[in-house]
N, C-alpha and C positions, 0 to 999 in steps of 0.2 A: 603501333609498329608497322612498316612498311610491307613486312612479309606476311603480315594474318591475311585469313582470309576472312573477306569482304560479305557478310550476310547482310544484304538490302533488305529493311523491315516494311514491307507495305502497312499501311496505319497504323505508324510508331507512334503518333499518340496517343492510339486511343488502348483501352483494354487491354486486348492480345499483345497485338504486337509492342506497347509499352512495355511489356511485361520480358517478352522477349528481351527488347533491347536491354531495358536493365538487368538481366540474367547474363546477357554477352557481357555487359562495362563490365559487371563484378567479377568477374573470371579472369583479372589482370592476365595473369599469364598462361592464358588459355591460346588456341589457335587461331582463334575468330577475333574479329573487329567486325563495329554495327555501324552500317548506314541507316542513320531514321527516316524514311520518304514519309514527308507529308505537304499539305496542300500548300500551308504556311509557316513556312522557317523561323516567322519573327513572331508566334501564338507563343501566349506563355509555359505550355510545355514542350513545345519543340526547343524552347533557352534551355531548359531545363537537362532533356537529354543533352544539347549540347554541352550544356555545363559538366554534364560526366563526362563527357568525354566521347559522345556521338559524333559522327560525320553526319550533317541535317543536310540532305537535299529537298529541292521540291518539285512534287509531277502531281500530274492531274490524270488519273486513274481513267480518264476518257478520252484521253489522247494517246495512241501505241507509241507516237515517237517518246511522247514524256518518259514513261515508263521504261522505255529501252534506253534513254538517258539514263536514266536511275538507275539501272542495272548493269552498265556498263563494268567491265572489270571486275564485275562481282563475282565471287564462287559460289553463291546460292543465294535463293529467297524465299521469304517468309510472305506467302501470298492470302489474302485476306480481303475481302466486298466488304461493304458497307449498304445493307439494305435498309436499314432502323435507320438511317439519313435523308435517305428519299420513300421507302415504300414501294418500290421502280420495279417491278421483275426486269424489266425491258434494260434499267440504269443498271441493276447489280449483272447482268448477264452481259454488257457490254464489258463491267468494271473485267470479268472472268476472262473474258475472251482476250484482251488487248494484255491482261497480265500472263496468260497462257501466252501470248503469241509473242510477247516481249522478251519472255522465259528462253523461247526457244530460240530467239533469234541472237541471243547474246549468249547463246552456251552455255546457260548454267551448270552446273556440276548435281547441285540438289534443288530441289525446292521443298517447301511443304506448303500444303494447301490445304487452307482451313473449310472442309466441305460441311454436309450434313447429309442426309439415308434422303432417298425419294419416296415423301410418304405413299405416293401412287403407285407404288408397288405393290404395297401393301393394304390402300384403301382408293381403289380403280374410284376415275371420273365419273360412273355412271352409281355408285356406292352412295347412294342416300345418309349414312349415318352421318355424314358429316357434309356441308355445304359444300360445294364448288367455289373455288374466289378466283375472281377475273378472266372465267369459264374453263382457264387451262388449268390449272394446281388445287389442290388440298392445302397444301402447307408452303405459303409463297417462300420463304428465306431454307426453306428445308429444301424445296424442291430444284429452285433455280441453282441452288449451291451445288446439287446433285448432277446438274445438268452440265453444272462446267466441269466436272472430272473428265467428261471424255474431251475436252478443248488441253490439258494438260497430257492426256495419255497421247494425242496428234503430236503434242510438242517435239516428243523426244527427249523431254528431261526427265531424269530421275525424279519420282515424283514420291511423297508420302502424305496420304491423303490423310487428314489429323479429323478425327468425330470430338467438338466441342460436346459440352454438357449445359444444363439448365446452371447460370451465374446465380453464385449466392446473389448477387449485387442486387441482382433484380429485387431481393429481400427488402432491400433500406427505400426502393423508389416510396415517395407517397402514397398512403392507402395500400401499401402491401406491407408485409410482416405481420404478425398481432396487432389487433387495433382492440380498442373499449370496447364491449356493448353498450348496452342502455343502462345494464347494471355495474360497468364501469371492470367486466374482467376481458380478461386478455383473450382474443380469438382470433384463430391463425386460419383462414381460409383459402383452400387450394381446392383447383377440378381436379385432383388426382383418385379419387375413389381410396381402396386399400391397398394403392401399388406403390414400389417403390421410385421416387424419382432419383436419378443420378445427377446430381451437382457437383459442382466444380468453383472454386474461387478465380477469379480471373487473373487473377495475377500469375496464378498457375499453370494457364496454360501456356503461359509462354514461357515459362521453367521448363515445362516438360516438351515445348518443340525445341527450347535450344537443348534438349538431351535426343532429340531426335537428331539435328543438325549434328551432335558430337559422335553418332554411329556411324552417322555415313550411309552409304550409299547400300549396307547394309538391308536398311529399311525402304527402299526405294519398289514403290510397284505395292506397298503394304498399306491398307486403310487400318488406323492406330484408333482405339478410343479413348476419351480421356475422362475421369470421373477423381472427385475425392473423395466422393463419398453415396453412398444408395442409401436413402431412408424413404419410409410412406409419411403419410400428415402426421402421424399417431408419434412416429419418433422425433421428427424433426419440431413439433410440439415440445415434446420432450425435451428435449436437446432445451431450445427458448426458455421452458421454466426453468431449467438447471442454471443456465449465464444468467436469467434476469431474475431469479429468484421470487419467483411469484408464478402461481396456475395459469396453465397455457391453453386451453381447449382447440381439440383439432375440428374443423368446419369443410366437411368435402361439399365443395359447389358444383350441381349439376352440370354438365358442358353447356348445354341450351341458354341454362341462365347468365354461365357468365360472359358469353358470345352473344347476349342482351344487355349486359351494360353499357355499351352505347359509345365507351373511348374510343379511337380511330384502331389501333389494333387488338379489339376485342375478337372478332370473327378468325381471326389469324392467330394469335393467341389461344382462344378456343381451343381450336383445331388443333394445335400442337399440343396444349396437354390434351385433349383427349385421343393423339399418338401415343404420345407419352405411355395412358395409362391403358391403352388395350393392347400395345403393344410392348409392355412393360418389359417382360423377359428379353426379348430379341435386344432393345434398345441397353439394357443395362450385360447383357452377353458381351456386345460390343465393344464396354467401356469398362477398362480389368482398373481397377484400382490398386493393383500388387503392382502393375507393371507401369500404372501413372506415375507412381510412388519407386518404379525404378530408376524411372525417367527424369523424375525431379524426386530426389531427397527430402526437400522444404514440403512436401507437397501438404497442405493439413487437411484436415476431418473438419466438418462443421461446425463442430462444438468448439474448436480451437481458431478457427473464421470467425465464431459469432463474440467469443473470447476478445480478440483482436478488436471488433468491430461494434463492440459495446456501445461505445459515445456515439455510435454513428443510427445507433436502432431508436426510432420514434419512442417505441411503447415506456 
């Protein structure tokens, strides 16, 4: 309908903002309509949103005019980096700034901006527990994300800064979730010690920004956390032999060791769960699960994620 308002999804296809967008289609007679900005209009999930019934533009996050095209006319956006693309401090701090400066220049009404805590607040550069990476950060996708809230507070827009969580999804990649031993039982290995980690399904989080988007301006000037659920190894163990029916064993991996296995973001990795887990309380204070689950309805628990997501687990 011509009279909704216009919520521009920066990376409608990916995760978040897919998630988004389909949380707008199915709200027929809600107040919003979704623009999907992605790189490529004719990829097989940008038909797709189209197919529901998306408006697919396309911009290239490294160009401000792009992005101010794509925002044209819109009453708000759904603003989101893509670092796990390039790896870039440099690329994702650019993506921030041109979608900050994009924001402002076309008036948006709201935005929400997918940030994360600046681990260096809390573990200084010169802080030996954990390595330095690329002599400036602790935690490159925590920290650069950190860096751009203040390029959105310059803007002038309404802004709600949203704290993602640890994605179940990460679960299903290869060689993660339970794997065999040698004696062929099930072990779930994580650097989290006896802390709780806060997780989130991803599809959820964009349930829960388009209920931030439905408050309004409300929320604006507020950092929101989003979580579906807190468990340590021990439970979320649990949780895996309950859906898979069979003994789970929880395996806390040293940080040292597993910022030595060698994969390209091992070191980086590391270092965010071993945020994660010495900073356990602060990070999960931030992320209420009563009020993610205000914010989206659908929102599930892990045990009803891993439910859903059964045919999709290696073990």
């Amino acid at each position: 309908m011509p009279d909704k308002k216009i919520i521009a999804v920066a990376g409608a296809t990916g995760q978040q903002g897919g998630g988004l967008v389909r949380a707008i289609l199915s709200d027929r007679s809600g107040e919003f309509s979704a623009r999907a900005i992605t790189r490529d209009p004719e990829s097989e999930k940008a038909r797709a949103l189209a197919d529901l019934g998306a408006e697919v533009v396309q911009a290239n996050l490294h160009i401000e005019e792009s992005v101010l095209s794509a925002f044209a006319g819109a009453y708000g956006a759904y603003c989101v980096t893509f670092f796990w693309e390039h790896m870039s401090p440099e690329k994702e701090f650019a993506e921030a700034t041109n979608l900050a400066s994009a924001a402002g220049k076309a008036s948006l009404k709201h935005v929400v901006w997918s940030t994360l805590e600046d681990t260096r607040e809390s573990i200084p550069l010169d802080d030996d527990r954990m390595p330095t990476l690329s002599g400036t950060y602790k935690v490159l996708h925590f920290d650069v994300k950190a860096e751009g809230d203040a390029l959105f507070r310059e803007s002038g827009v309404p802004t709600t800064y949203l704290l993602a969580s640890f994605y179940w999804e990460n679960l299903l990649a290869p060689g993660s979730g339970p794997q065999p031993d040698e004696q062929g039982n099930l072990v779930l290995s994580l650097p989290m010690g006896d802390k709780k980690l806060a997780g989130i399904a991803a599809e959820d989080i964009g349930k829960c920004a388009f209920g931030m988007f439905k408050r309004g301006p409300e929320l604006a000037g507020k950092t929101i956390g989003l979580a579906g659920e807190q468990l340590t190894g021990e439970e979320t163990a649990e949780k895996y032999a309950k859906v898979l029916g069979r003994p789970v064993r929880y395996n806390a991996v040293p940080f040292d060791v597993f910022r030595g296995l060698g994969f390209p973001a091992a070191q980086e990795l590391g270092n965010m769960f071993q945020f994660y887990t010495e900073f356990a309380e602060d990070v999960g204070r931030t992320r209420d699960v009563a009020f993610s689950r205000e914010l989206n309805p659908e929102l599930q628990d892990f045990e009803e994620w891993l439910t859903r997501n059964r045919a999709r687990i290696s073990a």
